[in-house]
C-alpha positions in Angstrom: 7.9 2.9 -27.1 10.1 5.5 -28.0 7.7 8.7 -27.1 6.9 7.0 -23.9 11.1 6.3 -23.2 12.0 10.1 -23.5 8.5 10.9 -21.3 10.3 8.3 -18.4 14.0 9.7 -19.1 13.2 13.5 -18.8 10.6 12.9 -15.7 13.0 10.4 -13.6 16.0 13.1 -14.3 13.6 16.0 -13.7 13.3 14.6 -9.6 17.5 14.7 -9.5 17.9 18.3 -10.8 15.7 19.6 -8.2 16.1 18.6 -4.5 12.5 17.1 -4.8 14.3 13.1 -4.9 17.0 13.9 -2.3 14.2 15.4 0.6 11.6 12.5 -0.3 14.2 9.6 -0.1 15.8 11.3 2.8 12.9 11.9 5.0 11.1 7.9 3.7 14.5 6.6 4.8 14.2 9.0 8.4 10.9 7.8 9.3 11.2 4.0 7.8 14.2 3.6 10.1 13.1 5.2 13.0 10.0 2.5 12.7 11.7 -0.1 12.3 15.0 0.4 14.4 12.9 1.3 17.7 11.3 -1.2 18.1 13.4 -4.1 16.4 15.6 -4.7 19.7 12.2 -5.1 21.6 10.9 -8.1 19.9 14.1 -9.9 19.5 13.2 -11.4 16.4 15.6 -12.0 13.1 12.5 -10.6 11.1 11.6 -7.0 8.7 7.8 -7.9 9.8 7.4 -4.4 11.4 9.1 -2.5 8.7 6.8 -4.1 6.4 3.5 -3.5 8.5 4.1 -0.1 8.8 4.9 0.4 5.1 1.4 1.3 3.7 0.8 4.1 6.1 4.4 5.4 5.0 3.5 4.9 1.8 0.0 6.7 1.8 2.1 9.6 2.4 5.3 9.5 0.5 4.0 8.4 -3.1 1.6 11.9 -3.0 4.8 14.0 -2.6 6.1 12.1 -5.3 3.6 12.4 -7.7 1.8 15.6 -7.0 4.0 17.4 -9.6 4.0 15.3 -12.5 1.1 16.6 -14.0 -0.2 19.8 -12.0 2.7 21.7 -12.7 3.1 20.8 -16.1 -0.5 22.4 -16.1 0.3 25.3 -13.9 3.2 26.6 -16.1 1.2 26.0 -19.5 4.2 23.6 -20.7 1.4 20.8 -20.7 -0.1 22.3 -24.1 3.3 22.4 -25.6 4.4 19.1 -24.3 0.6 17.4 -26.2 1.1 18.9 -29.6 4.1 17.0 -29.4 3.4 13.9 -31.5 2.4 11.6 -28.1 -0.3 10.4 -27.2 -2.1 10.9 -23.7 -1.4 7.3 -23.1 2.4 7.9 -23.5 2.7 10.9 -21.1 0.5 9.3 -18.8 2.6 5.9 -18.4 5.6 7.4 -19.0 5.5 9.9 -15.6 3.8 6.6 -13.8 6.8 4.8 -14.7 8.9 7.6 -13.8 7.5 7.9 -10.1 7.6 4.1 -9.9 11.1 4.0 -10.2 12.0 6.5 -8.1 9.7 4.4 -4.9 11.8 1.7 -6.1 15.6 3.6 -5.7 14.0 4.5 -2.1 13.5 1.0 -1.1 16.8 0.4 -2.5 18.8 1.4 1.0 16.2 -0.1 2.6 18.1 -3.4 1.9 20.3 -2.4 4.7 17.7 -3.9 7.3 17.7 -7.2 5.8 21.6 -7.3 5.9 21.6 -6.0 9.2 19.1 -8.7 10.6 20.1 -11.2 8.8 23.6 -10.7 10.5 21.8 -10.3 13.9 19.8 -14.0 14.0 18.6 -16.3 11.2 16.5 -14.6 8.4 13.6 -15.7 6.4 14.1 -14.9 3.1 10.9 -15.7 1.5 8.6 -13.3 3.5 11.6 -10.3 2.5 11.2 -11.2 -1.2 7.7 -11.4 -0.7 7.3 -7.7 1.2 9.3 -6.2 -1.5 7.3 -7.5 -4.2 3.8 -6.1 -2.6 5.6 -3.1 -2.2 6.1 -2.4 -5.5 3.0 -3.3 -6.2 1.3 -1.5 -3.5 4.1 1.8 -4.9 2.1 0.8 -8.4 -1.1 1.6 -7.0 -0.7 4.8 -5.0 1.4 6.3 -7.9 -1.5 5.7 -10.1 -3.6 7.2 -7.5 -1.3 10.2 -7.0 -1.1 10.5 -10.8 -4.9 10.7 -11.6 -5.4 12.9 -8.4 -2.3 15.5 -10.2 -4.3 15.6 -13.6 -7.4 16.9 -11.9 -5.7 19.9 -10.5 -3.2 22.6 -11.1 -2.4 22.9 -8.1 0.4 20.6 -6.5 -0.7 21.3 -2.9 -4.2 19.9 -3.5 -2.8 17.3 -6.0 -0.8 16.1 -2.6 -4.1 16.2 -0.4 -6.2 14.5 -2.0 -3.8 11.4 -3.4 -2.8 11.1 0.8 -6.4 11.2 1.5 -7.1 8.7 -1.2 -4.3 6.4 -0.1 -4.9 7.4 3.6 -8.2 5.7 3.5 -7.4 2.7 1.5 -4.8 1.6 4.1 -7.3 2.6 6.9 -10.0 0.4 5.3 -9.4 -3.1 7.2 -9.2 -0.9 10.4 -12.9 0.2 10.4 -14.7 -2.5 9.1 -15.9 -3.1 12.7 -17.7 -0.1 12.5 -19.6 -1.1 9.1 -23.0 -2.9 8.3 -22.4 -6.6 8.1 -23.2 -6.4 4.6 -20.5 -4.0 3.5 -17.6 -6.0 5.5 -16.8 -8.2 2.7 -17.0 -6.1 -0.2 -15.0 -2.7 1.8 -12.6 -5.5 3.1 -11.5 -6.6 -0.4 -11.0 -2.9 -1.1 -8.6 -1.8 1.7 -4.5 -2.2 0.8 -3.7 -3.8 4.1 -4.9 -7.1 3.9 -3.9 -7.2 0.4 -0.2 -6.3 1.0 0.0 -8.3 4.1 -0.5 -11.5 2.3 2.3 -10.9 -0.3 4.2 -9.6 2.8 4.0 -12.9 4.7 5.5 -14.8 1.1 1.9 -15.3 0.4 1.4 -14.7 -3.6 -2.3 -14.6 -4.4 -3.8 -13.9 -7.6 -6.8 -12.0 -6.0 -4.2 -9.8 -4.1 -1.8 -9.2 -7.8 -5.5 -8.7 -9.3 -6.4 -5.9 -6.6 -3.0 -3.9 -7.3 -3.6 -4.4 -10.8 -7.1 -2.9 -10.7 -6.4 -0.1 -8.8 -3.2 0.5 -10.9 -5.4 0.7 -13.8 -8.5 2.9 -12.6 -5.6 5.5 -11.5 -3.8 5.3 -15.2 -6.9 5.7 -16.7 -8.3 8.7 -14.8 -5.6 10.3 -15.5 -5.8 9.5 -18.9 -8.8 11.3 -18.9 -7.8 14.4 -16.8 -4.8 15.1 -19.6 -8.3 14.1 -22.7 -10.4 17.0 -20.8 -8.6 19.3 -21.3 
C-alpha cells in the first residue's frame, strides 16, 4: 500500500499545480448547472432527476479530459521508464492514477451538493433517489476512468488518449438509445452493456447487484488493459 499511496498523492496534487483541475471542475460545474437550472423551474418538481439523467453524457466527456494524461504523458516525456524501475509494480501505478482520477470526479460532484440544498429548500426532497444518484455516479466515474485510463496507456498522445476514452464512453451511454435499430437477438445482450439503464436504476434508489456487478466489470476490464498497456512496453 505504501508504493500505491505516493502513486495517488503525487497524481491527485499533480491536477492542482497545473490549471488542468481548476478548468475541468469549472467548466463540469458550467454545463451541469446550466442543465439542470434551465429547466428545473419548468417542471416544478422538488427533484435532481434531470441533473441526474443527464449525468452520463456529461460524464462521457469530462472523465477523458481527466484521464487522458495520466499515462500518455508520462509516456511522451520518457519519465514513464524512470517512474517503473522504481520498485512498483504495474499494478500500483495503474490503481494508484485510477484512484487519483476517481477522486478528483468525486471533489467535482462535491459543489454539486448545492442543488440538493437548493431544492430541497424549494419543495419537499426525496432523499433516497439523491443518495442513490450519487452512489451510481461514482460508480459510473469508476468505470469511465478505467476506460479513460486503459485508453491513455495505449497512446502517447493525450489528444488521441481523449478521443478515443469519449468515443468509448460516448457509445456506452448511447447504447440503450439504439437498440431499436438492432436485431432482436442483440437487444438483450447490447442492452445489459449500455451505462444508462444501469445508472438509472441506482439513480432512482434502486440498488441492484447486476447494476454494482456491470460498474464493477467494466471497472475491471479498464484496470486491466491498462495494466497491460504499461506490461507492453
Amino acid at each position: 500500500m505504501g508504493p500505491l499511496t505516493q502513486v495517488f498523492k503525487r497524481e491527485f496534487k499533480s491536477y492542482f499545480v497545473s490549471p488542468i483541475a481548476y478548468i475541468v471542475i469549472a467548466i463540469f460545474l458550467l454545463v451541469a448547472g446550466w442543465f439542470f437550472f434551465s429547466p428545473f423551474f419548468l417542471y416544478n418538481q422538488a427533484s435532481l432527476r434531470n441533473f441526474f439523467t443527464l449525468l452520463p453524457m456529461t460524464f462521457a466527456f469530462v472523465v477523458p479530459a481527466v484521464t487522458m494524461r495520466l499515462l500518455a504523458e508520462e509516456r511522451n516525456l520518457g519519465s514513464h521508464e524512470i517512474l517503473l524501475t522504481l520498485p512498483l509494480t504495474d499494478k500500483s501505478v495503474v490503481i494508484g492514477k485510477f484512484l487519483a482520477a476517481l477522486a478528483l470526479v468525486a471533489v467535482m460532484l462535491v459543489p454539486t451538493l448545492v442543488y440538493a440544498a437548493t431544492v430541497a429548500l424549494l419543495g419537499e426532497l426525496d432523499w433516497g433517489p439523491v443518495l442513490g444518484g450519487y452512489l451510481g455516479a461514482l460508480l459510473l466515474a469508476s468505470a469511465f476512468t478505467a476506460l479513460g485510463l486503459m485508453a491513455s496507456a495505449m497512446t502517447r498522445n493525450q489528444i488521441i488518449a481523449f478521443i478515443t476514452a469519449a468515443a468509448i464512453c460516448f457509445a456506452l451511454t448511447l447504447l440503450d438509445r439504439m437498440l431499436l435499430f438492432l436485431p432482436g437477438g442483440l437487444i438483450s445482450l447490447l442492452g445489459f452493456l449500455g451505462v444508462e439503464s444501469h445508472f438509472q436504476n441506482i439513480a432512482r434508489g434502486v440498488l441492484d447487484s447486476r447494476d454494482v456487478l456491470y460498474f464493477g466489470s467494466v471497472t475491471f476490464v479498464g484496470l486491466y488493459g491498462a495494466v497491460l498497456g504499461i506490461a507492453e512496453r
